[in-house]
N, C-alpha and C positions, 0 to 999 in steps of 0.2 A: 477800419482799414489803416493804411500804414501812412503815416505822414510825408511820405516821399509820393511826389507826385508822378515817377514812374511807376512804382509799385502797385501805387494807387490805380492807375490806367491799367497796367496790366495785370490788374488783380477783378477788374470788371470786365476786362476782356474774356479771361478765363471764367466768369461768371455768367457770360454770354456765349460761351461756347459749351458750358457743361449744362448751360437750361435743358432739362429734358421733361419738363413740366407740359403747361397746356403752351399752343401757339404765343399766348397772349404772356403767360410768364415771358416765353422767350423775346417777344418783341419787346416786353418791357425790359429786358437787360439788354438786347441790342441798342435802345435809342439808351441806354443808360453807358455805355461803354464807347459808340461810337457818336461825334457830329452827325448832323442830319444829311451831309453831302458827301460822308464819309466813307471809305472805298477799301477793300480789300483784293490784293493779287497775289497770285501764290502759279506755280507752274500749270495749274490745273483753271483756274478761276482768275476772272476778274470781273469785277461786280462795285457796285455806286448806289448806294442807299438805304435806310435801313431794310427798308422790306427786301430787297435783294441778299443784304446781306442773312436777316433771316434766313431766306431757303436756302442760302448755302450752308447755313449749320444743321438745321433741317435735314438737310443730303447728308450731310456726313455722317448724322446721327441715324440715319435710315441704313447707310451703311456697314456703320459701327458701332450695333446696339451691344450697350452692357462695354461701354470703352468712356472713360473720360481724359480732358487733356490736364494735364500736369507740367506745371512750372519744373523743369529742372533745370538748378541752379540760380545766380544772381540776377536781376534785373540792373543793368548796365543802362546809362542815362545818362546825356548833356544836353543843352539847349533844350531844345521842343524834339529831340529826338531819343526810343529808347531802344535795345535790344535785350532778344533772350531767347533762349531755348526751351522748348516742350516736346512733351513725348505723351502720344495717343495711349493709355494703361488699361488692360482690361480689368475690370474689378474682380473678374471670379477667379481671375489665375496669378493677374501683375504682368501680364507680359504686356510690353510694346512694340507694336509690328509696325510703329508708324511713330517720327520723329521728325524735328524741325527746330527753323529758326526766322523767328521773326524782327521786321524793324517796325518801330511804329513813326507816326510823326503827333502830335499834340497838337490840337486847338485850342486856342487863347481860355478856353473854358474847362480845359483840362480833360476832355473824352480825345478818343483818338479821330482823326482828320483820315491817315491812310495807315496800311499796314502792307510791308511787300514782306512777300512770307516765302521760306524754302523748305524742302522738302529733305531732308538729309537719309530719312531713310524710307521706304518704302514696301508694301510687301509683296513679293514676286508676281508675275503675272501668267496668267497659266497660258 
């Protein structure tokens, strides 16, 4: 992993989000990415702990099989805070019908504490 500890963070994040292994791979890259009190909010969701945070990637992944999330662009960092942009890719074609931007915040241990996330793009709704 990369010696920048935003990179770093958001390099486990994405590693916790693309788990599509058993439950147990994914909750071991959730406590590995996020603090144990650690919370994520986004327009759709907000949620406080790892098991929590589990079934919300879970859900997403129930929704968007055969999609993984992808870093695009730089991971941008100061203090204990970072941001960046991703984009939902399907693997069989590369399309992304789903795009965003996250902040994170860092815990003195280097996983992430919180994460408030946007939605920049989404796909229509019938």
């Amino acid at each position: 992993m990369s010696e920048n500890r935003y990179e770093t963070a958001v390099a486990r994040y994405f590693e916790a989000w693309n788990a599509t292994g058993s439950a147990e791979e994914l909750a071991k890259a959730v406590e590995a990415a996020w603090s144990a009190d650690g919370s994520y909010t986004d327009p759709l969701a907000d949620v406080t702990g790892h098991e929590a945070i589990a079934a919300l990637i879970g859900g997403a992944h129930a929704q968007f099989p055969g999609y993984e999330f992808c870093l695009e662009g730089a991971v941008d960092g100061h203090h204990d805070v970072a941001r960046f942009r991703w984009e939902l890719v399907s693997v069989a074609d590369g399309s992304a019908p789903v795009a965003g931007s996250d902040v994170v915040t860092l815990a003195a241990d280097g996983r992430i504490a919180t994460v408030a996330g946007f939605l920049d793009r989404v796909p229509p709704t019938a």
